[in-house]
N, C-alpha and C positions, 0 to 999 in steps of 0.2 A: 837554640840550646845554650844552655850556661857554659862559659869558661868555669866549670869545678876542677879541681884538684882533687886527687884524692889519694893519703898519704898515710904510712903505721903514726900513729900516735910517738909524742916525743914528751920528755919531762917536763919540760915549759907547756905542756898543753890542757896538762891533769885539770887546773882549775876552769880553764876554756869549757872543757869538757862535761866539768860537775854544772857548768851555770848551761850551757845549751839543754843538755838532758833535761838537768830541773822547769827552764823554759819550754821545751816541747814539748813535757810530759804534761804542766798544769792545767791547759785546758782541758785534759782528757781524763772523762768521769770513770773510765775503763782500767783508769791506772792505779797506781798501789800511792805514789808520788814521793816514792823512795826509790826511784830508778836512778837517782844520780849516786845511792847509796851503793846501790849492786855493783855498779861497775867498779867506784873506790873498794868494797869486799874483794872483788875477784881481781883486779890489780895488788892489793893486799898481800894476799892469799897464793901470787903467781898462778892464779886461774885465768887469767884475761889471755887467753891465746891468740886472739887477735884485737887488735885495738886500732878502728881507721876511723881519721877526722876526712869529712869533703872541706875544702874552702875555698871562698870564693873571694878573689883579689888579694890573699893572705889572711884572714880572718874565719876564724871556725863556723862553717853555718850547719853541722851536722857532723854524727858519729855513730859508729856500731860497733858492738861488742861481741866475740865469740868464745865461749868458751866449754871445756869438756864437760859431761852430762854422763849420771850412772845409768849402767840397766842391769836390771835385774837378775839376766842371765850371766850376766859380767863379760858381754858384749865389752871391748874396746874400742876406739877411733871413732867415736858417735860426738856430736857436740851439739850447744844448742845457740841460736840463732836470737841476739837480742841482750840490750836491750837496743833499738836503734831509734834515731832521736835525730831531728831536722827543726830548725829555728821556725813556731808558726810560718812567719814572714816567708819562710824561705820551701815550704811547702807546696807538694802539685808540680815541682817543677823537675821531677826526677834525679834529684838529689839520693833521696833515699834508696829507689833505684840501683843507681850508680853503686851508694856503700853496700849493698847486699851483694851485688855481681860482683865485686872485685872481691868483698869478705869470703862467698863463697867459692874464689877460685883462689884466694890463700887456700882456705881451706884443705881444698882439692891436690892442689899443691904438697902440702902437710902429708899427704894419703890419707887424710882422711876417709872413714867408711862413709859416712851419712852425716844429716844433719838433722836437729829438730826445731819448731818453733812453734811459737803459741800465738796465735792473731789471727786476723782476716784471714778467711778460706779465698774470698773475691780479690783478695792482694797478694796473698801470697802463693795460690797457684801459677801465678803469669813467672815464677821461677821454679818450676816442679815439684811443689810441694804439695803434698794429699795428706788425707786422713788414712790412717791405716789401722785396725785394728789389732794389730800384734805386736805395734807399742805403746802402750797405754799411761797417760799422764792422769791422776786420780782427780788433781784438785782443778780442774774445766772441762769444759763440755764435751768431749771427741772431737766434736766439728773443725773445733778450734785449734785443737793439736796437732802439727801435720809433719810430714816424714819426707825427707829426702834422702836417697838411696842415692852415693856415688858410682858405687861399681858392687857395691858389697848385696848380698841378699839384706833385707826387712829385719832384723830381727825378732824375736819375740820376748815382752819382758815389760814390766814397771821402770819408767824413765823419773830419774830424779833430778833436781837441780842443785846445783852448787851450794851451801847453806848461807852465803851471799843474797842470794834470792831472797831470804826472808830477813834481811837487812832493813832497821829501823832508822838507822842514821849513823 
């Protein structure tokens, strides 16, 4: 296992951070490749509720963003999970891992109610996350949208995102 670190984000790290995302995200035909944009929107914006780099010997090899997430009902304490981001190179090795479990036990921390995310159903259940039909994100597949419930019931409602998310640059 890796000597990682894993630490809130600090002002000297902002630019670290926009170049690993932008590196992580380009191989992947799945992505939007404005994720290094979202997360400058929601620091912006004081939406980045949580902001953790992992590194490895002092050097950023990965990072995950959490931030708050509407619904519908006008449910509070819901957030959603992402954008999370690991150097190719540095990929497979439980990195990513690492920033979800600790992101999610800031979280938890917080009081947060739940959390949501959009990705892998095969990745991102091994942290308790499912599909759930009672909160519906319009613009992907169900499968793909899944629900962590802290303590709180499921809500029911349309989840939105931050208008960060639809960040061009």
């Amino acid at each position: 296992m890796l000597n990682i670190t894993i630490r809130n984000e600090q002002p000297d790290d902002i630019d670290a951070i926009a170049w690993v995302t932008q590196t992580a995200f380009e191989p992947e035909q799945f992505a939007s490749h404005t994720e290094q944009f979202i997360v400058n929107g929601l620091r912006r914006t004081n939406q980045l509720e949580i902001s953790l780099v992992a590194l490895y010997e002092g050097t950023i090899v990965g990072h995950i963003a959490l931030s708050p997430v509407n619904i519908s009902s006008g449910e509070q304490g819901w957030y959603g999970l992402g954008p999370v981001s690991v150097l190719p190179q540095w990929q497979g090795q439980g990195i990513g891992t690492q920033l979800i479990r600790s992101g999610l036990a800031q979280l938890q921390g917080l009081g947060a109610r739940g959390c949501v995310v959009l990705g892998s159903p095969a990745f991102y259940s091994r942290f308790g996350f499912k599909a759930n039909s009672s909160l519906v994100y319009a613009d992907a597949p169900a499968r793909y949208f899944q629900v962590l419930a802290f303590a709180a019931e499921i809500p029911f409602g349309r989840v939105s995102f931050h208008e960060a998310f639809e960040a061009t640059q």
